[in-house]
C-alpha positions in Angstrom: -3.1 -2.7 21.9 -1.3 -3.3 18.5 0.8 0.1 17.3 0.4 2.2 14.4 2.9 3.2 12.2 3.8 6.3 9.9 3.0 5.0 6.1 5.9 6.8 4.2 6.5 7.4 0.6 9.8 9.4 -0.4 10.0 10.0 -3.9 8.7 7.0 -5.4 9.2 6.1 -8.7 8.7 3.3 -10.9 9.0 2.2 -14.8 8.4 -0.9 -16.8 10.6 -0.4 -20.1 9.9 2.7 -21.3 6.8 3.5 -19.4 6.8 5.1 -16.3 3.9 4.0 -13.8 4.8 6.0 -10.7 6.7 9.4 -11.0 8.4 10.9 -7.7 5.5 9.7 -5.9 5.7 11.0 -1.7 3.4 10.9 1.0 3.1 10.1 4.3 0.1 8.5 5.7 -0.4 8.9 9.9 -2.0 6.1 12.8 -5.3 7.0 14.5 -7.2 8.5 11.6 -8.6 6.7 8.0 -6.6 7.6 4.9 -8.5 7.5 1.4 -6.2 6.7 -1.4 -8.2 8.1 -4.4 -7.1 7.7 -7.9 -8.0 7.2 -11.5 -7.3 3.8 -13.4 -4.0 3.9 -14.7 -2.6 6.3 -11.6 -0.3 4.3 -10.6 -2.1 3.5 -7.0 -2.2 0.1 -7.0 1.6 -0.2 -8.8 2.5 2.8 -5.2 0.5 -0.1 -3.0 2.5 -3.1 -4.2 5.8 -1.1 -3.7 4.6 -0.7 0.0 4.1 -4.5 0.5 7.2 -5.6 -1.3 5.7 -7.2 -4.2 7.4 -5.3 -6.6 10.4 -3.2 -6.0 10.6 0.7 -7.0 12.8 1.6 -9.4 14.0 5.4 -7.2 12.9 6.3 -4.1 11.0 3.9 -1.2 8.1 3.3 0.8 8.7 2.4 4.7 6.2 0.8 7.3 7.3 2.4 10.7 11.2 3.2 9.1 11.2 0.0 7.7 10.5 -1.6 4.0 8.3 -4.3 4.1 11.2 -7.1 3.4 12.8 -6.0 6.7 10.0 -6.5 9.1 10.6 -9.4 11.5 6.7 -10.4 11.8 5.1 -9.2 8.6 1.6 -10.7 9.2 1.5 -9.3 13.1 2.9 -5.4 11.4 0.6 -5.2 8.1 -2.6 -6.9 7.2 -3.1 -6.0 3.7 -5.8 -7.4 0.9 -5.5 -5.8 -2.5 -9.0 -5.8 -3.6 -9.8 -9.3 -4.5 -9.0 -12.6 -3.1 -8.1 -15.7 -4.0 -9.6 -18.8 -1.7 -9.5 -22.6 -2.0 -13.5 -23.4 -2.9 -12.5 -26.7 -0.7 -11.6 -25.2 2.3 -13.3 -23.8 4.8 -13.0 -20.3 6.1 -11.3 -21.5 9.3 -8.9 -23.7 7.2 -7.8 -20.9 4.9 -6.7 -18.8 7.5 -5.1 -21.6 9.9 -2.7 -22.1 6.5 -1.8 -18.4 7.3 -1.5 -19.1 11.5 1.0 -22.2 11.5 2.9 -20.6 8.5 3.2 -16.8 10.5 3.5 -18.8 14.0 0.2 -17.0 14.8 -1.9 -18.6 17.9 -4.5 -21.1 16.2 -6.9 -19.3 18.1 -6.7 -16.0 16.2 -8.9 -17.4 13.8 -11.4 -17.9 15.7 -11.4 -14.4 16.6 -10.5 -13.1 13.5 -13.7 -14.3 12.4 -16.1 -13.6 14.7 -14.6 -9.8 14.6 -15.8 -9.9 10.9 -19.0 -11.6 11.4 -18.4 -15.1 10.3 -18.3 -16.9 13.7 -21.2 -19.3 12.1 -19.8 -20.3 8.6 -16.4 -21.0 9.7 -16.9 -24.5 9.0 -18.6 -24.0 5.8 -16.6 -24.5 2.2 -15.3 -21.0 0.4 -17.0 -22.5 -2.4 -20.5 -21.3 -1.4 -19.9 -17.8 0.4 -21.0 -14.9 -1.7 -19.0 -12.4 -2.9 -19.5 -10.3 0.2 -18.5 -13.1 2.3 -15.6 -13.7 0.7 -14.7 -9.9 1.0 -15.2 -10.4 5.1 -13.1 -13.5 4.9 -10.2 -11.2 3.1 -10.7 -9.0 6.1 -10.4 -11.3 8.8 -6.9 -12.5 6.8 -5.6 -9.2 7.2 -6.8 -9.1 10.8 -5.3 -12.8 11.4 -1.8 -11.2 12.9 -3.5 -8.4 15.2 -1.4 -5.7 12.9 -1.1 -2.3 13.6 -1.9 -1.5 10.0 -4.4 -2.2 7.4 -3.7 -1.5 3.7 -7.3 -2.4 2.1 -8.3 -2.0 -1.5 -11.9 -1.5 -2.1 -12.8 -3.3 0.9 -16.8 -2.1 1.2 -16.7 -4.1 -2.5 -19.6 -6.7 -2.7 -21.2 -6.1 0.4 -24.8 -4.8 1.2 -25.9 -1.6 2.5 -25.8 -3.0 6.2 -22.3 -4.4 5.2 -20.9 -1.2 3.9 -22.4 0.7 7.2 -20.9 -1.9 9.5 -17.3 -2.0 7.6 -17.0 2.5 8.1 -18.1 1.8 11.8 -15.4 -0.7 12.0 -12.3 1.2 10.3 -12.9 4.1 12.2 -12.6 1.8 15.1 -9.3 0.4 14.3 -7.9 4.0 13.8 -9.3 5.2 17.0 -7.6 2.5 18.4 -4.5 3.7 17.2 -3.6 1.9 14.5 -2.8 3.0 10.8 -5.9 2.5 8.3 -4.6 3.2 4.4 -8.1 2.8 2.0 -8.1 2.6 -1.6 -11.6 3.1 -3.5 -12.9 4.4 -6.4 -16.1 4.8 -4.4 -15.7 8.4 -3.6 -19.0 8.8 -2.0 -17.7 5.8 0.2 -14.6 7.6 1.2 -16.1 11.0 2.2 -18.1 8.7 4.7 -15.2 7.1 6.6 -11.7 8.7 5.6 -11.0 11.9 8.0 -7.9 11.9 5.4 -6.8 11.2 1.2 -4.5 11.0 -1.2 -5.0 11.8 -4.2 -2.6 10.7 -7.2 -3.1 11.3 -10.7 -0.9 11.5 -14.0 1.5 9.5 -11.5 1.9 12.0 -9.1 0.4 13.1 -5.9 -2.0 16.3 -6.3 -3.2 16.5 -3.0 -2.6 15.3 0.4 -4.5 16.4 3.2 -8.0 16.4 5.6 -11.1 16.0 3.6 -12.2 19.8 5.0 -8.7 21.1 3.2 -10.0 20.1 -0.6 -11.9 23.1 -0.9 -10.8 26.6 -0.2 -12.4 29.1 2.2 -14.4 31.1 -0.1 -15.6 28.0 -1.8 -18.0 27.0 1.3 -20.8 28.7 2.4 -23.4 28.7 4.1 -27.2 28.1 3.8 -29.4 29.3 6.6 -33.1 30.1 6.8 -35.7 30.8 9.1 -39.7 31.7 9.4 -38.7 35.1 10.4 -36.3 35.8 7.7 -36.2 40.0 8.6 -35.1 39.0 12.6 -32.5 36.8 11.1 -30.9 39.3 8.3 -30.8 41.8 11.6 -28.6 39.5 13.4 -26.2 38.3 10.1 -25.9 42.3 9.5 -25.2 43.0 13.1 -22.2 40.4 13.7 -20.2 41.5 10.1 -21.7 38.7 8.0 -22.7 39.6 4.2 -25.1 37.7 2.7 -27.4 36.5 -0.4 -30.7 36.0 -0.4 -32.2 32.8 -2.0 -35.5 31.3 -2.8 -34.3 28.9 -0.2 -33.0 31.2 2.1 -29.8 32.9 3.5 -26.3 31.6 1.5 -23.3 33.6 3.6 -20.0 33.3 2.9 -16.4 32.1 3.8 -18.8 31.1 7.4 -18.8 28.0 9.0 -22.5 26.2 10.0 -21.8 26.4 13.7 -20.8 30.5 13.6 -24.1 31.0 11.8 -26.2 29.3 13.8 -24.9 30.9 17.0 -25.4 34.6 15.6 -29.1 33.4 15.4 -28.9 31.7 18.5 -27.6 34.4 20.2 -30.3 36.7 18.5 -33.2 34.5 19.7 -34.2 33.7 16.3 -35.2 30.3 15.4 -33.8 28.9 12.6 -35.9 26.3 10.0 -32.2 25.1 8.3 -29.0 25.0 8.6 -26.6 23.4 6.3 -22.5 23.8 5.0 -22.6 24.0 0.8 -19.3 23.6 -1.3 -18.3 21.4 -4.1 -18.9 17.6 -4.0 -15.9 15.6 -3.9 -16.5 14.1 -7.3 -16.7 17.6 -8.7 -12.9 18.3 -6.6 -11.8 15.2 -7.5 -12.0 15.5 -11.6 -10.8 18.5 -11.2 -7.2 17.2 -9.8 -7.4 14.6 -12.0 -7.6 17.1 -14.9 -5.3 19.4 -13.8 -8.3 22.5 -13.7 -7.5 22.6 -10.1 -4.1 22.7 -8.4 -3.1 22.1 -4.8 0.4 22.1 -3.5 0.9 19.6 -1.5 2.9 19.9 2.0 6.2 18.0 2.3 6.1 15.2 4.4 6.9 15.8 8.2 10.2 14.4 9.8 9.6 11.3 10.8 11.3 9.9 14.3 11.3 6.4 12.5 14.1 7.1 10.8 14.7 4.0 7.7 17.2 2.1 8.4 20.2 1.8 5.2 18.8 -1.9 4.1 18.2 -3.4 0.7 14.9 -2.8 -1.5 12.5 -5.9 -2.2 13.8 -8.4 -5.2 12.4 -6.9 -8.4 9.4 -8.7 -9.8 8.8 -9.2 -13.2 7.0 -6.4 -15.7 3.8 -6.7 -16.2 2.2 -6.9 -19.7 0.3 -4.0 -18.8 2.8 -1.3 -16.9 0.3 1.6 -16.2 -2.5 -0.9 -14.3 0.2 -4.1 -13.5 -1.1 -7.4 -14.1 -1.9 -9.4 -10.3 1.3 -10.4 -8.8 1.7 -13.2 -6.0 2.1 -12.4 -2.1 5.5 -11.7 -0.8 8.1 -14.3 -0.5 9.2 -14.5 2.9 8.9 -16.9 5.6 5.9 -16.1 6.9 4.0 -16.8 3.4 3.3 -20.5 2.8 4.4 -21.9 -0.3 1.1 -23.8 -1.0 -1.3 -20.7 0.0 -3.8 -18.7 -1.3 -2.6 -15.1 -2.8 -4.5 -11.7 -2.1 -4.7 -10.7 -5.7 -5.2 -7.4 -7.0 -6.6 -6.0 -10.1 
């Protein structure tokens, strides 16, 4: 089973000219759970991503993979699989040819591909020209790239992009998968709904710094949630919220108590014999949290990253890359230069 590694950023920071696109970014992202890497355009997510994957080097601070920048691992393709959003295929090749370019470059079995493919559902169009898959094909066939080396970690951007509903609901099923299996899963979206779905963790950066960094249940505070409970005998069931300490409201809909979780509630009613007709947590939405971050209205300090036991070895940071025309949202840059890219291969672009 391929391992996870502990995703680390220590005071990040990066400027093109006079503009700075990441500011003291750190975080530390943890195997066996899905991370959500939220963040409005201009952020600096994607410019914190591409310092992760050594395709352009920060200008304080770095970003390891297990203890290690990205230029120092020994099998890049076999310790990351990363796709930055969109891809960039042959139309002339098949799927099975674009990622055997990948195999005999990486000195990855041939017959990883085969089972890179089938894991993403494209088993029957491997022989079929990129040219004709749709756009949620070719988001699969990005997938099964990053899946070609059997990494421990997946950095995705917007991978649930240009698929259908039964797409989307297979690709949650099948991150949470990969994390239980113990491996590290980093998600970027702008599909917040998407994320509160399948990320047990985020990150949130904004204004080029981290705001928060935590479990999904730690974006609101305690006496933000509450609970609504109701039930056809509504006088039985205020007797047996009074009688364990609760306080409560009463609604059109029923019962909102507060600062108590679901499962507490419904086993004072439980416990009372009273039958109960709903029962159901209330708090702010995560799009309502998450302007709220990005506009500064609500503040979270975020914890310090833990000690790692990977400790980074003293080595030098990735050749610089050129600036971008555009430094807050950097234009797309190539894949990594190392031995295990081939010259003549298709890039994972970005936006």
């Amino acid at each position: 089973m391929p391992e996870g590694h502990v995703l680390e950023f220590a005071g990040v920071t990066k400027r093109f000219g006079p503009v700075t696109a990441v500011d003291a970014f750190s975080a530390r992202v943890e195997p066996g759970v899905v991370t959500g890497f939220l963040g409005p355009n201009g952020a600096g997510k994607t410019t914190s991503l591409r310092i992760l994957l050594g395709l352009i080097s920060a200008t304080d601070g770095s970003a390891t993979i297990g203890g290690r920048r990205y230029s120092e691992l020994t099998h890049p393709l076999q310790t990351v699989g990363a796709a930055l959003e969109a891809s960039s295929f042959h139309p002339g090749r098949t799927a099975a040819n674009h990622l055997k370019v990948y195999a005999h470059a990486a000195g990855i079995p041939v017959a990883r591909v085969d089972d890179a493919l089938g894991t993403v559902g494209l088993a029957d169009v491997a022989g079929r020209k990129v040219g004709g898959f749709s756009l949620g094909m070719r988001q699969r066939l990005g997938l099964a790239y990053t899946l070609l080396g059997d990494p421990g970690v997946l950095v995705l951007d917007e991978p649930s992009n240009g698929l259908d509903p039964e797409g989307i609901k297979w690709m949650r099923g099948f991150l949470r998968e990969l994390a239980r299996q113990g491996r590290t899963v980093l998600v970027s979206s702008h599909l917040l709904a998407e994320i509160q779905q399948t990320a047990q963790a985020v990150l949130i950066i904004a204004r080029r710094r981290l705001v928060f960094q935590g479990s999904l249940g730690e974006l609101t505070e305690e006496d933000e949630r509450s609970t609504l409970v109701d039930a056809p005998d509504r006088e039985a069931l205020a007797t047996a919220l009074s009688r364990a300490g609760m306080s409560f409201d009463l609604l059109r809909t029923g019962f909102t108590v507060r600062g108590v979780e679901p499962t507490r509630v419904g086993a004072v009613a439980a416990g009372a014999g009273v039958a109960l007709s709903s029962l159901q947590r209330r708090g702010p939405a995560l799009e309502e949290i998450f302007l709220d971050l990005v506009n500064g209205v609500r503040v979270h300090t975020p914890a310090a990253p833990a000690p790692t036991e990977e400790t980074p070895p003293a080595g030098a940071a990735p050749a610089d890359a050129e600036a971008p025309a555009d430094a807050e949202t950097p234009a797309d840059a190539e894949t990594p230069a190392d031995a295990e890219t081939p010259a003549d291969a298709e890039t994972e672009e970005q936006r």
